[in-house]
N, C-alpha and C positions, 0 to 999 in steps of 0.2 A: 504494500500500500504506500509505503513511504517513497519507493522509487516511481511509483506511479503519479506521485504527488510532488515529486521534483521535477519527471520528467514535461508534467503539464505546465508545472513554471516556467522551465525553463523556454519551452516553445511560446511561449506565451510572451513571455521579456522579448525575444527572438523577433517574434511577430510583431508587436506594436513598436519594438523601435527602429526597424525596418519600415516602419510606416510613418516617422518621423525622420526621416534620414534628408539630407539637404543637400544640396549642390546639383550640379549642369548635368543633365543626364547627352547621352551622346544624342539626342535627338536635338538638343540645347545647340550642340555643339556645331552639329550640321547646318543647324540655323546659321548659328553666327559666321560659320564659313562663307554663304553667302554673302553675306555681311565686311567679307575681308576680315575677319577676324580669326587667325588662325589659334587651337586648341592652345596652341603650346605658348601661346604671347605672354610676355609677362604682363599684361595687366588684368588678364584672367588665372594667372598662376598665385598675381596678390589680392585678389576677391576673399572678403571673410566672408566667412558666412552666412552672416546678414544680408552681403550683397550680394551674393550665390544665390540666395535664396530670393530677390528684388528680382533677379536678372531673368531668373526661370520663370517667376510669376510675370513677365513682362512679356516674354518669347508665347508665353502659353495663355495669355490673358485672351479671354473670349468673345469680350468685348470687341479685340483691334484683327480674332484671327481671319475676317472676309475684307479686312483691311491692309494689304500688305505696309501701304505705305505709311500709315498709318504706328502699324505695329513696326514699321524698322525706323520711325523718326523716334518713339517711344524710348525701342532698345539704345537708340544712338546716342539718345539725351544723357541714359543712364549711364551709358559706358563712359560719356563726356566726365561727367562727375565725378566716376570713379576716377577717371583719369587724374582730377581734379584733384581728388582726396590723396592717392598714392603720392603725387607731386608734393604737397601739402606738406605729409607725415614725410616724407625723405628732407625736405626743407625744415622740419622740427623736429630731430631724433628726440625717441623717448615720447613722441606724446600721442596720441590718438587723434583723427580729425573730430570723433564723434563726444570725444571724452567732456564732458562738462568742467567749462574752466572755473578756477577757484578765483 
């Protein structure tokens, strides 16, 4: 019983954080190829999280998807940004762009 009662946890942890999981799926990636934005760019290798996760909801937003141009002025905005933000943080070692200043 007891392994049957670990082994359901553990599928279970398994399961839901699989379903929480974050970043560019290669469907993401195909996009943004058209886009001239190749996988391996560094300003997609320094994407956190948060922005991984902006970037995908942008690519996949349901709203912009019978819009292409639409949806790649969107994606283009944000990449602008990030660009923005990495530029930022390399010009302020140690800080974050997002971090709340004291």
């Amino acid at each position: 019983m007891r392994y049957l009662t670990l082994l359901t946890t553990t599928f279970v942890i398994f399961t839901v954080a699989g379903a929480f999981a974050f970043g560019l799926s290669d469907t993401d990636y195909n996009y943004l190829e058209t886009l001239q934005v190749e996988r391996t760019s560094i300003l997609l290798k320094n994407l956190s999280p948060k922005e991984q996760a902006r970037l995908h909801a942008l690519i996949n937003d349901e709203k912009t998807k019978g819009d292409t141009i639409a949806q790649a002025q969107n994606v283009n905005d944000a990449l602008t940004q990030f660009s923005a933000n990495q530029l930022w943080e390399r010009q302020n070692p140690g800080q974050l762009w997002d971090a709340q200043r004291k």
